[in-house]
C-alpha positions in Angstrom: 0.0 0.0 0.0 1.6 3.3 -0.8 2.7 5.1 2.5 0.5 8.2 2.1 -2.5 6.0 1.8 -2.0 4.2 4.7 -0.8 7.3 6.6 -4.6 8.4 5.7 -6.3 6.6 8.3 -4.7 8.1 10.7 -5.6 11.4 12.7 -2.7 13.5 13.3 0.8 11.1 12.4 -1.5 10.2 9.5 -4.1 12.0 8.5 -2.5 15.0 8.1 0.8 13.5 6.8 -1.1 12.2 4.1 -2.2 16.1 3.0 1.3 17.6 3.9 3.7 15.4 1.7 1.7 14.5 -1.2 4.0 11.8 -2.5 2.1 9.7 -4.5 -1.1 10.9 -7.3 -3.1 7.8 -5.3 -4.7 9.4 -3.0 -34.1 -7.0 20.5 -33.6 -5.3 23.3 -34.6 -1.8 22.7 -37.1 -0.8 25.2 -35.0 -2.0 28.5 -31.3 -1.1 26.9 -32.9 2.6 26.8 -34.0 2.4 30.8 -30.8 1.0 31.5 -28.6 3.4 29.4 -30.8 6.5 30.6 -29.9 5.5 34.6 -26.6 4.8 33.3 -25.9 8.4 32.6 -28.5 10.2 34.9 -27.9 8.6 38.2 -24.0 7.9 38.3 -21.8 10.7 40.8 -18.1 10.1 40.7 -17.4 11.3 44.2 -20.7 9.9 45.8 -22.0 6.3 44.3 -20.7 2.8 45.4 -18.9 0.2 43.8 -22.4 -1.4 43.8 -24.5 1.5 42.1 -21.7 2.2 39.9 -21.9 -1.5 38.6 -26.0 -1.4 38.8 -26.8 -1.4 35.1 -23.6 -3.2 33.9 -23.2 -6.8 33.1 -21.3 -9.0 35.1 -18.5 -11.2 33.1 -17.8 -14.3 35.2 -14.3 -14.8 33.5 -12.8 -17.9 32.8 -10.1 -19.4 30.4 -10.5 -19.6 26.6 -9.3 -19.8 23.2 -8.2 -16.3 22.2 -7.2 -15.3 18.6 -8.5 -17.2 15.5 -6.2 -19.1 12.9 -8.3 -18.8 10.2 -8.4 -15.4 9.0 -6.2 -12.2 9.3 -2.7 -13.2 10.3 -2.4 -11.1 12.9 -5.5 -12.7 14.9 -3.1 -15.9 15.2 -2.1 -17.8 17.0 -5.1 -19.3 18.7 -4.0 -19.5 22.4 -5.2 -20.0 25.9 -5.3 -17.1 28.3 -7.7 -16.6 31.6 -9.8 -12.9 33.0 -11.0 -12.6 36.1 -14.3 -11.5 36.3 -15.1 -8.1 35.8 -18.4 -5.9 35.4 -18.9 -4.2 31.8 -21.0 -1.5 30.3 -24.0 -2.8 28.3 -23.6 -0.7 25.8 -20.7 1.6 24.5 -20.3 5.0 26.2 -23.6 7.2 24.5 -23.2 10.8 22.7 -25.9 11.2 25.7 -23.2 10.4 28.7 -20.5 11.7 26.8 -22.4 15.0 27.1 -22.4 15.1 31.1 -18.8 14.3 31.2 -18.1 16.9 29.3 -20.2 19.3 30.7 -19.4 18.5 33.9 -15.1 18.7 33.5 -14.9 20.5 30.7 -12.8 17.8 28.8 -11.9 19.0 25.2 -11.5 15.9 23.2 -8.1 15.3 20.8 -9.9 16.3 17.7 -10.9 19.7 19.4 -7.4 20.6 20.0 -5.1 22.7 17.5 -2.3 19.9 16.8 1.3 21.0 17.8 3.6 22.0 15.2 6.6 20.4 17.0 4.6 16.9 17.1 4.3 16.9 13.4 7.3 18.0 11.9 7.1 19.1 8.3 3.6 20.1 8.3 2.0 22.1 6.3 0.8 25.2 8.7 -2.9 25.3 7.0 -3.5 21.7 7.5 -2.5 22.2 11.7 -6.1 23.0 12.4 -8.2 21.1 14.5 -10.5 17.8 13.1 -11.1 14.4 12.6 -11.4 11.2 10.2 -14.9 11.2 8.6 -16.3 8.4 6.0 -16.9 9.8 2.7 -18.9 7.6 0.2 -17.6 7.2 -3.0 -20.1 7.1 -5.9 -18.3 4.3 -7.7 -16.1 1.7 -7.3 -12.4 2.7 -6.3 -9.1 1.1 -5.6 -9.8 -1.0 -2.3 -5.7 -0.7 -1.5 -5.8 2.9 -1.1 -8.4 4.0 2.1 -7.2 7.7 1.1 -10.5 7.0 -1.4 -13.3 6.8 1.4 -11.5 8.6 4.9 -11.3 12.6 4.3 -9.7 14.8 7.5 -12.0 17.0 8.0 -11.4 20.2 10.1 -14.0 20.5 12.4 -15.2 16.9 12.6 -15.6 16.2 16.6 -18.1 14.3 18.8 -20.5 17.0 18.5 -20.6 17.6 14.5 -19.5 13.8 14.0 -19.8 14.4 10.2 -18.1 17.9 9.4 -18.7 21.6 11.3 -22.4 21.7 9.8 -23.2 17.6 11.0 -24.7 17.8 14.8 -25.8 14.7 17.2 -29.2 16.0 17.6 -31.4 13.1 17.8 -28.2 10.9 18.2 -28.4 10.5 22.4 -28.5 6.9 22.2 -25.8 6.6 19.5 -22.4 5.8 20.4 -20.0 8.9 20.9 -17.3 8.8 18.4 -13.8 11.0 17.2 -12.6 10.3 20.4 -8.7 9.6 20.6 -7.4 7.0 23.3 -6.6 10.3 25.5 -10.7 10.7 25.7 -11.4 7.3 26.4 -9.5 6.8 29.1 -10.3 10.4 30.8 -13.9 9.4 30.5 -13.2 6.0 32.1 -11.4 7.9 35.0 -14.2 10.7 35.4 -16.6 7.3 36.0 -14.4 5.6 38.2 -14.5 2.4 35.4 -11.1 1.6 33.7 -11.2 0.9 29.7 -10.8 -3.0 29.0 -7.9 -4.9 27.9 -8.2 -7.1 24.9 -8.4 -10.4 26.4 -11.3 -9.3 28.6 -13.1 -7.4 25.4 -12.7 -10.7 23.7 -13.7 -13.3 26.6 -17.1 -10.9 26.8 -18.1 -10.7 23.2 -18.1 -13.9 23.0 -21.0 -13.9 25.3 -19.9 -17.6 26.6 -20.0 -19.2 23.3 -16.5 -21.0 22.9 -14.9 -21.3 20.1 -18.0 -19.7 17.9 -17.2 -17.4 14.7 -19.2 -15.0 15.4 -20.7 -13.0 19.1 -23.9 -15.2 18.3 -23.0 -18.3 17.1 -21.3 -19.2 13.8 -23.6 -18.1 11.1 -23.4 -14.5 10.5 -27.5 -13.3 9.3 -29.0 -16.5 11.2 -32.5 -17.3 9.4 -31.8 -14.0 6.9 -31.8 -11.6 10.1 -29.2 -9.0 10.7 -27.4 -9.7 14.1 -25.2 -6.3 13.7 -24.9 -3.0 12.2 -22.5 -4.0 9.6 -21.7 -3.0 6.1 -24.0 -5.1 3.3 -23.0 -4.9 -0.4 -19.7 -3.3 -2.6 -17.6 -1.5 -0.2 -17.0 1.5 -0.2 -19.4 2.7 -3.0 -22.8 0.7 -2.7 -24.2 0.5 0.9 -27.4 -1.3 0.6 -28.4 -0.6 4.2 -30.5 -4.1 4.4 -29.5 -3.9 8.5 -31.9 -0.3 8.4 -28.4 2.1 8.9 -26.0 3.6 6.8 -24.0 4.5 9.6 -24.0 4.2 13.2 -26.9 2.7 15.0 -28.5 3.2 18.3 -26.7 1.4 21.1 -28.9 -1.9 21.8 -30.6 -1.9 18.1 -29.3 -5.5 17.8 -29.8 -8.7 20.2 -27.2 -8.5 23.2 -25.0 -11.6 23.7 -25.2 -14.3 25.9 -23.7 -11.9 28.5 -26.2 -9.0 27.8 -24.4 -7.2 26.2 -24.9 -4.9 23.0 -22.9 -3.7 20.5 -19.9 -6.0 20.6 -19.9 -6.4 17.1 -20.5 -3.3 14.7 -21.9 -0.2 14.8 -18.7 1.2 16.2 -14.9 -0.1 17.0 -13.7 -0.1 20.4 -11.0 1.1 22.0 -8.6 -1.4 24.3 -5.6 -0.7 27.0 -3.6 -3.5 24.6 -0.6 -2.2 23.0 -0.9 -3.5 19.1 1.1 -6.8 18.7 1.8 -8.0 14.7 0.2 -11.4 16.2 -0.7 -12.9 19.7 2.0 -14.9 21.5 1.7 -19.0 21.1 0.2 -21.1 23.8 2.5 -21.5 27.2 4.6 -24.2 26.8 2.7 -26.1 30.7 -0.8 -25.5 31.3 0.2 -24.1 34.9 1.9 -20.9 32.8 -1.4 -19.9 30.7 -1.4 -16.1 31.0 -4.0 -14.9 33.8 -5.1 -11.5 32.5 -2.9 -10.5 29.8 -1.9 -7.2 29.2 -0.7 -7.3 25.6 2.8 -6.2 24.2 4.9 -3.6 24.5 4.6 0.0 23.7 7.8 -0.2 21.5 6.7 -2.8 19.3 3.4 -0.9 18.9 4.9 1.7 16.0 3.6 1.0 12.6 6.9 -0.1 10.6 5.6 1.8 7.6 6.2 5.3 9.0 9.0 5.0 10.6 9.3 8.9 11.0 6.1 9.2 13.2 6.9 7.2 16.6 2.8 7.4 17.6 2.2 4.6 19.4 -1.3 1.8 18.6 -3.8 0.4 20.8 -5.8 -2.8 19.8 -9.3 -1.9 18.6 -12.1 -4.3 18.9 -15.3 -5.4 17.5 -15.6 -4.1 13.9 -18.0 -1.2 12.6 -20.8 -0.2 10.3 -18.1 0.3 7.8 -17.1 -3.6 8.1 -17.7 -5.5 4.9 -17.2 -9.0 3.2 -15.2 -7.6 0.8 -13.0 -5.8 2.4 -13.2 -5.8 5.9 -14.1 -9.0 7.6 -13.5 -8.3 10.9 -17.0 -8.3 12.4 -15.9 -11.1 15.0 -14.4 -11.4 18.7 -11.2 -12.6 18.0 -10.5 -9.7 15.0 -8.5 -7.1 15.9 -6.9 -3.3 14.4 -3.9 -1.2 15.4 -5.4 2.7 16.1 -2.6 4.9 17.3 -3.3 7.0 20.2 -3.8 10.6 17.9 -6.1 9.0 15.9 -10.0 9.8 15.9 -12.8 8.7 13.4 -16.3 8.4 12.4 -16.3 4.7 13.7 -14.7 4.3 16.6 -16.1 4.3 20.5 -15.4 2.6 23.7 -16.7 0.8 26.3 -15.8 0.6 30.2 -15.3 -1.9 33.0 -14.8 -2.2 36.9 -12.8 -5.5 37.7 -13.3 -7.4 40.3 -16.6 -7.0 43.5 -18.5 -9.8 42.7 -18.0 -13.5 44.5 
């Protein structure tokens, strides 16, 4: 893939490299998910609730060991191996423009894409394209080439959780959609500001699986079970025909779709998630005695995280999980637990979002 069309996806070592340099011409549910999303964000208080009303309308993941990873599609899913959570508590749903609106308001948090990006952090840049913004989808009308994303992802300056689709785009009547252009940096303040922490990605994976071993898929291994949409995913020619047969073209409400055998919504499309995991090229093999099989994994390191085709921009990736709306059989199979995608930490779009968890409090 050329390097400015890879450095397109991303939002600051990437995005705006990609505009700078200009080296190449290639450029189920519903009803009690709403209750339980609306306590969610009106009855939580930082410096008042318990652990036990800050867990109230969160799922509890009984942890366990299992097969992580999957050998039979992208490479860097591989190795299938055996790792063991804890139990933890996890939000239904992911975090809501709705709740992300009361953090806000009540911190004042300006998110990543909000902020004027720092000359000295992208050396070389092209002053006009230093203003602030995020990744947005762009529809082609017609086919294009599938190796270059530069043909679907636009920066756009003023692009934020607020106007998730350019400075005119709002979220009014979005509440109950997932927030998104948030950076890792938002992520984990929010997660802080709700005494939760952001998951890792063996615990992500062990819950979307929803207690299903082994399974393809959050629900079981056929993807549209008896012709019905299970996800808001991406159905016919990516990027340029969207046939919409799930009822979106682009993010859903949170709990649109059946919740797994956990309860919980959203695990697979509609939005990516973020993880704590440092991006790894491929998961580690099986420990060599089944007394060594890792207990909580924490990923690799943050040195290994860099993407080796930008060598100049030392930003490191987190693991996203779970697939999005954009997420399509022809190009982007990764509507499934074990799937996984390096995001480095700058980076916001039109598709990504993030859950929280509390670990442990429950015997």
């Amino acid at each position: 893939m050329p390097r400015t069309a890879y450095a397109y996806r991303h939002r600051r070592a990437g995005a705006i490299v990609w505009a700078i340099f200009d080296t190449s011409q290639e450029l189920s549910t519903r009803p009690g998910m709403e209750a339980a999303i609306s306590q969610r964000s009106a009855s939580f208080d930082p410096q008042r609730d318990s652990d036990a009303a800050r867990t109230a309308t969160m799922a509890w993941i009984p942890g366990g060991m299992f097969r992580m990873g999957s050998d039979r599609h992208y490479p860097e899913e591989a190795p299938v191996h055996q790792v063991s959570v804890d139990g933890f508590w996890m939000d239904r749903t992911p975090v809501t423009n709705r709740e992300f609106r009361r953090f806000v308001a009540e911190t004042g948090h300006v998110t990543f894409a909000e902020k004027t990006p720092d000359p000295k952090d992208y050396p070389g840049a092209l002053p006009k394209m230093l203003r602030p913004g995020s990744l947005v989808f762009t529809q082609p009308s017609k086919p294009v080439d599938l190796r270059n994303i530069a043909n679907w992802w636009r920066y756009t300056f003023g692009a934020d959780w607020r106007h998730p689709y350019g400075p005119k785009s709002s979220i009014s009547g979005l509440d109950d959609h997932p927030v998104v252009h948030v950076a890792y940096c938002d992520a984990e303040a929010y997660a802080n500001w709700a005494g939760k922490a952001l998951p890792s990605e063996a615990e992500w994976e062990f819950a979307a699986r929803g207690g299903l071993e082994g399974a393809e898929y959050a629900w079981g291994d056929e993807f549209t079970p008896g012709g019905r949409h299970m996800a808001n995913t991406w159905q016919g020619a990516f990027p340029h025909e969207h046939l919409s047969q799930d009822g979106y073209r682009r993010t859903s409400p949170v709990g649109a779709f059946p919740a797994n055998g956990y309860g919980l919504s959203d695990m697979i499309g509609n939005v990516w998630e973020w993880t704590t995991d440092w991006y790894s090229q491929k998961h580690e093999g099986d420990a060599a005695k089944a007394c060594c099989v890792p207990q909580n994994p924490r990923g690799g390191k943050e040195e290994a995280s860099y993407d080796p085709l930008q060598p100049d921009f030392r930003i490191p990736r987190k693991v996203l999980k779970g697939g999005s709306h954009l997420c399509a059989p022809n190009y982007c199979r990764r509507y499934r637990p074990a799937a996984r995608h390096p995001e480095p930490v700058d980076t916001s779009t039109s598709h990504v979002s993030f859950r929280c968890i509390v670990r442990g409090g429950r015997q």
